[in-house]
C-alpha positions as CSV (number, residue, x, y, z in Angstrom):
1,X,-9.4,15.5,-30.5
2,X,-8.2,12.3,-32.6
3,X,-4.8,14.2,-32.7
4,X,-4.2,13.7,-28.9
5,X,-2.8,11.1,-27.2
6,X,-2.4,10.0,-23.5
7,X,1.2,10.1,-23.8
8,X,1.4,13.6,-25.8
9,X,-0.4,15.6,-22.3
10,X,3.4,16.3,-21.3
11,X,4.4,19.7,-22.1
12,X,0.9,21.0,-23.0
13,X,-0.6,23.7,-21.1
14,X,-4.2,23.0,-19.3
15,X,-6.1,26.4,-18.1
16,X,-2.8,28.2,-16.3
17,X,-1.0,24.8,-16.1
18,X,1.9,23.0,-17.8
19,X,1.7,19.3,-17.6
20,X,5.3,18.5,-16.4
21,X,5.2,15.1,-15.8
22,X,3.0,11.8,-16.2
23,X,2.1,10.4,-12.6
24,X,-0.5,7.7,-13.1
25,X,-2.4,5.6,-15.6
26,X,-5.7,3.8,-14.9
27,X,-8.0,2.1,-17.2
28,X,-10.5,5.5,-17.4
29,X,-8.1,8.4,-16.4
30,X,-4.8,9.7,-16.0
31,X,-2.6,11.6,-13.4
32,X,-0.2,14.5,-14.6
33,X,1.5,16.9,-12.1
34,X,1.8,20.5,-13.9
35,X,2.9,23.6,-13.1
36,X,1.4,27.0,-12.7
37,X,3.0,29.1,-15.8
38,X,3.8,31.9,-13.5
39,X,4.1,30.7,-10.1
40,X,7.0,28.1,-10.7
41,X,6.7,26.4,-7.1
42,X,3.3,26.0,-7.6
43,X,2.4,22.2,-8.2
44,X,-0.7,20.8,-9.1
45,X,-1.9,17.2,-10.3
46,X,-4.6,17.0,-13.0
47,X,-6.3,14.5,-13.6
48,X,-7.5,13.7,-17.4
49,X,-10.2,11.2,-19.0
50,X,-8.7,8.7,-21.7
51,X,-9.7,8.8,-25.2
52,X,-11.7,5.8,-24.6
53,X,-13.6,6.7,-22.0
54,X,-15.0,9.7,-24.2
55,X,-16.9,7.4,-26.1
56,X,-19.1,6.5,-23.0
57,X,-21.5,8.9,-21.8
58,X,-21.7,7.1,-18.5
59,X,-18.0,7.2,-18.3
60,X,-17.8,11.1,-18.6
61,X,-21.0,11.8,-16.1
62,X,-18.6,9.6,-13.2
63,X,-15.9,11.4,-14.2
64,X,-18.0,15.0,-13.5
65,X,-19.8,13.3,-10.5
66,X,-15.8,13.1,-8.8
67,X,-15.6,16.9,-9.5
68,X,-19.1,17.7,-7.8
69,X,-17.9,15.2,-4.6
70,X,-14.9,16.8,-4.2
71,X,-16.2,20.0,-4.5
72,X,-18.7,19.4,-1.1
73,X,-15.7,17.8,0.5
74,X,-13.6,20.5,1.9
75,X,-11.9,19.2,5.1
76,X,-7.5,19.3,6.3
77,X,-7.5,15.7,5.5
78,X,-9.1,15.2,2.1
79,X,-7.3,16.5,-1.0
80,X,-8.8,20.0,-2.3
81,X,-10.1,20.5,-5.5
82,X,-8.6,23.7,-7.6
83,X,-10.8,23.9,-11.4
84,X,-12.3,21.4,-13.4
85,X,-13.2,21.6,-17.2
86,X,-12.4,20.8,-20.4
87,X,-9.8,21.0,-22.9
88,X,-9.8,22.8,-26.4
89,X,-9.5,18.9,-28.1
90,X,-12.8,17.8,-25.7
91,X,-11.0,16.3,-22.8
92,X,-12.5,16.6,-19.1
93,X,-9.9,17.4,-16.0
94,X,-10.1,18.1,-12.8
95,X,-7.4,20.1,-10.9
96,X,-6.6,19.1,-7.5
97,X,-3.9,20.0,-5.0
98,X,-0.7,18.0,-5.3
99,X,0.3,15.3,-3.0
100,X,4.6,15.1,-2.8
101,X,4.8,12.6,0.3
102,X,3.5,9.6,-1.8
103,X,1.1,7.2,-0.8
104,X,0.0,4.7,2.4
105,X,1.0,2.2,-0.4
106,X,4.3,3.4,-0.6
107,X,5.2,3.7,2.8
108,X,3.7,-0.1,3.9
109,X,6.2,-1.6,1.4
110,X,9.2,0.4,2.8
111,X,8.1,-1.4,6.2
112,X,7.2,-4.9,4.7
113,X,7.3,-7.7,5.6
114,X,6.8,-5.5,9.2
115,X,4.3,-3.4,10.5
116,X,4.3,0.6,10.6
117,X,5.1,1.3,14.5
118,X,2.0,1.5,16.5
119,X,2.3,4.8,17.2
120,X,2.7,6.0,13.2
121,X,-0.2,3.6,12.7
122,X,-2.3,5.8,15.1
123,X,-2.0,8.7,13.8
124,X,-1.9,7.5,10.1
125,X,-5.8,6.0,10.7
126,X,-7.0,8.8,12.8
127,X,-6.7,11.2,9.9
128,X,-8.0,9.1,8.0
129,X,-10.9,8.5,10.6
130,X,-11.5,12.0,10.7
131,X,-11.8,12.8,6.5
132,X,-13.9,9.5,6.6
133,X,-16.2,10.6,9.4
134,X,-16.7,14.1,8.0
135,X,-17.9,12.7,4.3
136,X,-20.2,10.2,6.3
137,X,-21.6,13.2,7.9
138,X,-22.1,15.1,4.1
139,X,-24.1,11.6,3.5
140,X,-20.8,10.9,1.2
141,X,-19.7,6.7,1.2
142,X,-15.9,7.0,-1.0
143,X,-16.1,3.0,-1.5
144,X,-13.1,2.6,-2.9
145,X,-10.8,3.0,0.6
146,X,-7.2,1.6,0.2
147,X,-3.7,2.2,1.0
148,X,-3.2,3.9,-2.4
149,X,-5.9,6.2,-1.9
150,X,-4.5,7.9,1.0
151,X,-1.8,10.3,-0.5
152,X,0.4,12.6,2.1
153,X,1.0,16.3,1.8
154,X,4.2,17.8,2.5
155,X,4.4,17.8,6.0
156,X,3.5,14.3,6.3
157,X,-0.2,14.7,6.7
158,X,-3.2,12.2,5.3
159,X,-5.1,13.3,2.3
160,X,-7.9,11.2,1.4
161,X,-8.3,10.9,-2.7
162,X,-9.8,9.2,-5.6
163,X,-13.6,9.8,-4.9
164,X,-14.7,8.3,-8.6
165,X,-16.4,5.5,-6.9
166,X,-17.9,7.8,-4.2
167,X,-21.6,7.6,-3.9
168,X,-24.2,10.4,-2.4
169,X,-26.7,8.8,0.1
170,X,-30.1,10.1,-0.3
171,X,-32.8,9.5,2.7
172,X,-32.0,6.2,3.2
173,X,-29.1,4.6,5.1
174,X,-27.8,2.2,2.3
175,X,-28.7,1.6,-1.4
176,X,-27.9,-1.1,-4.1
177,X,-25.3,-0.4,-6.6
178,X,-22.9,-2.0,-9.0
179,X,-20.1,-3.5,-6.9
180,X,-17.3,-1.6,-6.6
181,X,-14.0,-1.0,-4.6
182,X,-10.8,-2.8,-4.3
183,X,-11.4,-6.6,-3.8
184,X,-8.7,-7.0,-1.1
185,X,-10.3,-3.9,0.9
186,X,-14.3,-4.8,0.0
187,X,-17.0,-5.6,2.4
188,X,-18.9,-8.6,2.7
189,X,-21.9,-6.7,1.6
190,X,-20.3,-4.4,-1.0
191,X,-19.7,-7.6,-3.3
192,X,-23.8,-8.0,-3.3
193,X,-24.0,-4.5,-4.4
194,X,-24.8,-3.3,-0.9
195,X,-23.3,0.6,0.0
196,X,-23.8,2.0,3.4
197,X,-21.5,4.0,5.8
198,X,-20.4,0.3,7.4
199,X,-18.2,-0.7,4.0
200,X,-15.8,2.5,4.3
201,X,-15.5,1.6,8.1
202,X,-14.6,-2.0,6.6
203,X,-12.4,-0.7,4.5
204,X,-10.2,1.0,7.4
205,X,-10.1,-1.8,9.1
206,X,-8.6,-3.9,6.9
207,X,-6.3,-1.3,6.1
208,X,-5.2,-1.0,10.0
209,X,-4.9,-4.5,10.0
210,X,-2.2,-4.3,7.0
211,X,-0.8,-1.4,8.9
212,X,0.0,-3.2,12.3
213,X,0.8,-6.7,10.8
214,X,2.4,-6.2,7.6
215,X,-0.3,-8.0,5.7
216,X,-3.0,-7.7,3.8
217,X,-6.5,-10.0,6.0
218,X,-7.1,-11.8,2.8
219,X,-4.8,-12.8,0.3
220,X,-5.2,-15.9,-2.4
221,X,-3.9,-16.9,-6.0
222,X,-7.2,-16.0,-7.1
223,X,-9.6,-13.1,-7.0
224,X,-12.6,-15.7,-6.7
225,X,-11.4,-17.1,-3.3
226,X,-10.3,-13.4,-1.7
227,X,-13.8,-12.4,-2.2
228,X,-15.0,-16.1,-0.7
229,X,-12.2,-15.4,2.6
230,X,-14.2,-11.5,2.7
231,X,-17.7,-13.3,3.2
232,X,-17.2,-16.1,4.8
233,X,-13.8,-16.6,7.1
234,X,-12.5,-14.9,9.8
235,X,-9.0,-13.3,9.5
236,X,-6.0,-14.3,11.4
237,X,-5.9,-12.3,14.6
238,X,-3.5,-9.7,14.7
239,X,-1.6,-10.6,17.9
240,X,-0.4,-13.7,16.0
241,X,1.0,-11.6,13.6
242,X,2.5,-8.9,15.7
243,X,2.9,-9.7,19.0
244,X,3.9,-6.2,20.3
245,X,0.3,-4.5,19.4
246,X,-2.1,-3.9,22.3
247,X,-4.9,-6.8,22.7
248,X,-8.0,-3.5,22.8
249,X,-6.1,-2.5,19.0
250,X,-6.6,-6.3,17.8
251,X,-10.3,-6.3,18.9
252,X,-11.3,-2.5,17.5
253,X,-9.9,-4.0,14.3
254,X,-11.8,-7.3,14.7
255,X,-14.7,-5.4,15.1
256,X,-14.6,-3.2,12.3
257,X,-14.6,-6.0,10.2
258,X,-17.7,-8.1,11.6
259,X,-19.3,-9.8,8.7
260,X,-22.1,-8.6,9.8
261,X,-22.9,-4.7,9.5
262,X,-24.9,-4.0,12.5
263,X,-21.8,-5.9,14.4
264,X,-19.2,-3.4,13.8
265,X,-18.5,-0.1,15.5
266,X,-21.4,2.4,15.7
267,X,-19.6,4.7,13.4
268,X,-16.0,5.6,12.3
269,X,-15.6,7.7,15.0
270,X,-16.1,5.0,17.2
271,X,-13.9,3.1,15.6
272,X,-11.0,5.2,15.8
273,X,-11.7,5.9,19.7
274,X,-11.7,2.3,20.6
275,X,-8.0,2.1,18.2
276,X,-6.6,4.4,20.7
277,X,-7.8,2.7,24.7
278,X,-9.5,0.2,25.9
279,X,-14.4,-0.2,25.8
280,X,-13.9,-0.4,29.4
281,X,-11.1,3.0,29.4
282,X,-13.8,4.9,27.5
283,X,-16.6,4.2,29.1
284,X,-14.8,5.3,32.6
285,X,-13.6,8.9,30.6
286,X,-17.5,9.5,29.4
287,X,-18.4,9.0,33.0
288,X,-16.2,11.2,34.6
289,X,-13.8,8.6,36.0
290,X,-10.0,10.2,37.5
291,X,-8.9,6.7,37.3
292,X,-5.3,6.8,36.5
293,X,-3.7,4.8,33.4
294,X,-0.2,4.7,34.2
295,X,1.6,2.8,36.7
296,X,3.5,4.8,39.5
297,X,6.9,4.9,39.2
298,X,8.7,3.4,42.2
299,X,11.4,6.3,43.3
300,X,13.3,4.1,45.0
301,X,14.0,2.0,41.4
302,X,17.0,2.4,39.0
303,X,15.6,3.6,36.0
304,X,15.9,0.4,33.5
305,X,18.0,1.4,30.2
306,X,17.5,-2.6,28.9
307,X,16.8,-2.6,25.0
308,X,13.3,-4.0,24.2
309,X,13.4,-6.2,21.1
310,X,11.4,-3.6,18.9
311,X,14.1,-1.3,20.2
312,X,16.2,-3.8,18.5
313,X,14.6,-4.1,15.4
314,X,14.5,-0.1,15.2
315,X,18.4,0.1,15.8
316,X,19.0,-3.2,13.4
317,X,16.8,-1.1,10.3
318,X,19.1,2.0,11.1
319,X,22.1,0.3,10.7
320,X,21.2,-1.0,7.9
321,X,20.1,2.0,6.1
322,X,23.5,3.5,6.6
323,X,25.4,0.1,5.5
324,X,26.9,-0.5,8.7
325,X,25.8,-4.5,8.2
326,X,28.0,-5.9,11.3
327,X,26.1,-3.7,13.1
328,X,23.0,-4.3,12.0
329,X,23.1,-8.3,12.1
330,X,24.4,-7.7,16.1
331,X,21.1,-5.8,16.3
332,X,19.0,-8.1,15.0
333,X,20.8,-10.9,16.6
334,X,20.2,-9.1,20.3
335,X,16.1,-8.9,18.9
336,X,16.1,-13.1,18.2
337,X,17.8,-13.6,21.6
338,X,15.0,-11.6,23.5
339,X,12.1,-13.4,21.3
340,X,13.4,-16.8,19.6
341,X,9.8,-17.0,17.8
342,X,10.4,-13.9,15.3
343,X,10.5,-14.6,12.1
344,X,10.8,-11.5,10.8
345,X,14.2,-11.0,12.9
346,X,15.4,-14.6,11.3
347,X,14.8,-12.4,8.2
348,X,16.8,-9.5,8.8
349,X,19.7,-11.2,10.2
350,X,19.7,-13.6,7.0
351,X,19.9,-10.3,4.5
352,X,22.5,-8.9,6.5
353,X,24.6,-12.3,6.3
354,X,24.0,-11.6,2.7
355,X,25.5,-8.4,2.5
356,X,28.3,-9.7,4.2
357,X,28.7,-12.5,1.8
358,X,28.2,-15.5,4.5
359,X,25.7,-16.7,2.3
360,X,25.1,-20.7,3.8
361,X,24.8,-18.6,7.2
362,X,22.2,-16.7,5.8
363,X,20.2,-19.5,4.0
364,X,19.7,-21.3,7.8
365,X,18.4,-18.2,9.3
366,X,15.8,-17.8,6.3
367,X,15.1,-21.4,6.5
368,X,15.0,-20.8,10.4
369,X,12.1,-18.1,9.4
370,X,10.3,-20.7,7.0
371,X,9.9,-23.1,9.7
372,X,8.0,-19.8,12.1
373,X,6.4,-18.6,9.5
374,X,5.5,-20.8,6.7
375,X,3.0,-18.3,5.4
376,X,5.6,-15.7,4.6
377,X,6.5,-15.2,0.9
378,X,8.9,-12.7,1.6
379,X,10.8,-15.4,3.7
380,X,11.0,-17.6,0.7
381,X,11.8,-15.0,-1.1
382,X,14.8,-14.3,0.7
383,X,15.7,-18.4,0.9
384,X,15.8,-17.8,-3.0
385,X,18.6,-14.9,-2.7
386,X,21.0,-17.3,-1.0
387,X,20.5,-20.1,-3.1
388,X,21.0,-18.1,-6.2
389,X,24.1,-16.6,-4.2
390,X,24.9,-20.5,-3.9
391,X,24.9,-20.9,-7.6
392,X,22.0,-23.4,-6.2
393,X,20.2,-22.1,-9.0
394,X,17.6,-25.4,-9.4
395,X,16.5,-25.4,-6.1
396,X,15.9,-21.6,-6.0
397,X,13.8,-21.9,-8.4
398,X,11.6,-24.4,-7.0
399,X,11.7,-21.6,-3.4
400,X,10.7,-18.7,-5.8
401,X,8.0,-20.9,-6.9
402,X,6.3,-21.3,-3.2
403,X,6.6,-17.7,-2.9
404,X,4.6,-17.1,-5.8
405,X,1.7,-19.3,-4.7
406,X,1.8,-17.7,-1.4
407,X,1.3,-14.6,-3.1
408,X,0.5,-14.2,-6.5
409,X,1.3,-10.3,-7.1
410,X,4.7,-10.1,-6.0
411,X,6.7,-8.8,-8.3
412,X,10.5,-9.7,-6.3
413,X,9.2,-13.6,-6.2
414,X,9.3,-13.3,-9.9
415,X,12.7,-11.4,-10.2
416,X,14.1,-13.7,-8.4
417,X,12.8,-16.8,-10.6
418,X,13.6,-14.6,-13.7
419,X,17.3,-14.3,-12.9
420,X,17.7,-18.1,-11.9
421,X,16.5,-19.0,-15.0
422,X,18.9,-16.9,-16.7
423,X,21.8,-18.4,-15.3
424,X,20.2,-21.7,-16.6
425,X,20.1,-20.0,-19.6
426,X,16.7,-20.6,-20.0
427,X,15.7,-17.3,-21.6
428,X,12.3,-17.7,-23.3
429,X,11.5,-19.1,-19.5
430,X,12.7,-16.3,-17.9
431,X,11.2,-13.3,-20.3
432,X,8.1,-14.9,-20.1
433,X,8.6,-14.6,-16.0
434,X,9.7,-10.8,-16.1
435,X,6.3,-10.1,-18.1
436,X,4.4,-11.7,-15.2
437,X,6.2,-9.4,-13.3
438,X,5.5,-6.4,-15.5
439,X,1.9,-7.5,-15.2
440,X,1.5,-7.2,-11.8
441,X,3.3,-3.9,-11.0
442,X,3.3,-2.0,-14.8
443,X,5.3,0.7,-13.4
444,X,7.9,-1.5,-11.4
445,X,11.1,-0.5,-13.0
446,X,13.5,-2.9,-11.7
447,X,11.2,-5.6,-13.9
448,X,11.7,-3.5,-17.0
449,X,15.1,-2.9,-16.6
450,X,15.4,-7.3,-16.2
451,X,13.5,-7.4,-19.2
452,X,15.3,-4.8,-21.5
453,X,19.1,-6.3,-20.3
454,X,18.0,-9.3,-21.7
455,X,16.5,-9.1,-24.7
456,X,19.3,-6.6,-25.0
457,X,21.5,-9.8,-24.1
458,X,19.4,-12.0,-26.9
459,X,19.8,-8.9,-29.7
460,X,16.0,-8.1,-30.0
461,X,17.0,-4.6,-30.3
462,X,13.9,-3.0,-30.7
463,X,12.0,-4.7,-28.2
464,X,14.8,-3.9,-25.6
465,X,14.7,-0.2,-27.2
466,X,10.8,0.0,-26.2
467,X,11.6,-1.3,-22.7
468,X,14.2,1.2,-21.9
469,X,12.2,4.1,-23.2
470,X,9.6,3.0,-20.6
471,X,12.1,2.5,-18.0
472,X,13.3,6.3,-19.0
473,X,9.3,7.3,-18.2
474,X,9.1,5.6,-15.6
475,X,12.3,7.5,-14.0
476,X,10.6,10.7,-14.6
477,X,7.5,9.9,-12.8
478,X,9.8,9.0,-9.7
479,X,11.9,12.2,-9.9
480,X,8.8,14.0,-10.2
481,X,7.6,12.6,-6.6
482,X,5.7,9.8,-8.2
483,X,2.5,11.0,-5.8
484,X,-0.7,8.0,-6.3
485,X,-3.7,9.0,-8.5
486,X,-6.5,11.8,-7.0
């Protein structure tokens, strides 16, 4: 067992398994995806306890508690357990199936600083809903919901994992345990030790919040004054953030994260329905009610083909994936002249000015953004780019630096600083910047590769030699699907 090493799994065979591929490291376990020996299309991930964690008995009887979870939990929606045991060197696994779409993680940063569209939203947090629902009806609480615990199969659907923090109610409603969870995702009560049914309904809510407004409820530079926002302040209501979402979708969310247990909605189910129409809708379907929810359509009208601005913003994001930029800036252009208040479209249309090299045009629309949205740390972010295009490298600086108390964890805010302060040539500054933005995302390979060019540049050979060979495992794990840990 001494021999083995968390970064020897890869090639080694696991009941009728090859491990192919590392996906995910955590501080107790790690994510491989294998392959069946015989059935070549056949993908599996397997998750394995560290070295470290052998040593602690408590450690090993979570790790088995997981397996016995997953095993009650058989449902479309939650990820399916295949074998657990142990390997010949002493190591516990668990085989579950594997999970190629990626994570809810994943896809809210392709859509940051934005929401998901409502619809994709809806349908994203029913499934989730219903897992979440069934487990509560198995007397299951997972306690640990967050966007990177809600993986997608192939064909796009939710599948609810990592159940190591999952608790089994007995009798009773709620019990007192150890806190656990994901700080930015944790109920009021959950920090006091508190598990009921209420903090996974907490959970979603917060997570339909970051869903529909491209935020996270709480966010601080420390992990003290998220957990004092969580008990004590309200969070920004989600029409100020995203104007377009329903007022009923603001207050389902509101309401599934009431301070106060006994204020949210009576179960997840609940929540879910009043996500989709209206207390007062509902209450008229339960009663039988024929009451129609459209408006008739007036036959005597022209059908109206005008462009709505998120029809804009839609068209402006396609253009832009396919690199027609001129385009693109037109688009989002058309979106600020239907709402002058949208920061996010100031955004847009400054990027695009940058791919077009109109770089002073594009630092006024980002500034234009600042002055809507003073919050946003992507909008300073961006301000950065252009100065930095500018040769203004000083004052980007000092931009990149608001971004980073605005938000503490992200990693382009310090990319950004990094390369300024290479052009300075003020590279002690800027290495010890690109490990601060190693340290928030370890796996973030555009920070590696910043790193290794330029201790490459400084001839620290070795050290650049160990960062590319991290950046090469890193590359793997992305060609491999790069699915989030079970």
């Amino acid at each position: 067992m001494s021999m083995i090493n968390e970064s020897d799994w890869i090639g080694m065979q696991i009941g009728n398994y090859r491990v192919v591929a590392a996906l995910t490291q955590g501080f107790v376990s790690g994510v491989y995806l294998a392959q069946h020996l015989l059935l070549k299309h056949n993908q599996v991930a397997i998750k394995l306890l560290h070295r470290k964690s052998l040593r602690s008995v408590e450690k090993q009887q979570q790790f088995l508690q997981e397996a016995e979870r997953l095993d009650l939990l058989r449902y479309p929606h939650i990820v399916s357990i295949i074998d657990v045991g142990q390997t010949d060197e002493g190591f516990p696994y668990i085989i579950t199936e594997y999970a190629p779409g990626g994570s809810l993680k994943d896809r809210i940063e392709r859509y940051r600083p934005g929401p998901l569209p409502l619809e994709e939203a809806l349908v994203i947090l029913s499934q989730i809903g219903e897992a979440v629902q069934y487990m509560h009806q198995q007397n299951i609480i997972h306690c640990d919901l967050k966007p990177g615990n809600v993986l997608f199969n192939g064909k796009g659907e939710v599948l609810l994992a990592d159940f190591g923090s999952a608790v089994l109610l007995g009798v009773a409603d709620t019990r007192r345990t150890a806190g656990e969870g994901t700080f930015y995702y944790m109920a009021p009560e959950q920090f006091e030790g508190v598990v009921s049914k209420g903090i996974d309904q907490y959970a979603l809510g917060c997570i339909a919040y970051e869903l529909l407004t491209g935020r996270q409820p709480f966010t601080a530079l420390s992990i003290r004054a998220v957990i004092q926002k969580h008990m004590m302040e309200d969070p920004i209501p989600p029409t100020q953030l995203n104007q377009e979402l329903p007022a009923h979708v603001e207050q389902a969310i509101l309401k599934a994260m009431a301070k106060v247990p006994t204020d949210r909605h009576s179960d997840v189910a609940a929540f879910i329905s009043a996500l989709h129409m209206p207390v007062s809708n509902q209450i008229a379907v339960l009663a039988g009610s024929s009451t129609e929810m459209t408006t008739p359509v007036q036959p005597d009208e022209p059908e109206v083909l005008t462009k709505t601005r998120e029809n804009w913003l839609d068209e402006a994001v396609a253009h832009q994936k396919t690199g027609c930029y001129e385009e693109s800036l037109a688009a989002y252009e058309n979106a600020i002249e239907l709402d002058s208040s949208d920061a996010y479209a100031y955004i847009g249309k400054g990027l695009m000015l940058c791919k077009l090299k109109r770089y002073e045009e594009a630092l006024n629309s980002f500034e234009h953004a600042i002055e809507l949205d003073a919050g946003d740390a992507y909008a300073y972010i961006s301000k950065g780019l252009a100065l930095s295009m500018l040769k203004r490298y000083e004052q980007a600086l000092d931009v990149y630096d608001e971004a980073i108390q605005l938000d503490v964890y992200d990693v382009d805010a310090y990319l950004g600083k990094g390369l300024a302060l290479e052009h300075l040539q003020r590279y002690n500054e800027a290495l010890l910047v690109y490990e601060q933005a190693i340290s928030c995302n370890p796996n973030h390979v555009p920070a590696w590769r910043a790193r290794a060019d330029l201790l490459q540049k400084l001839e620290r050979t070795e050290e650049a030699q160990y960062a590319f060979e991290i950046i090469n495992q890193l590359e793997v794990i992305v060609g491999a699907g790069a699915a989030q840990h079970i």
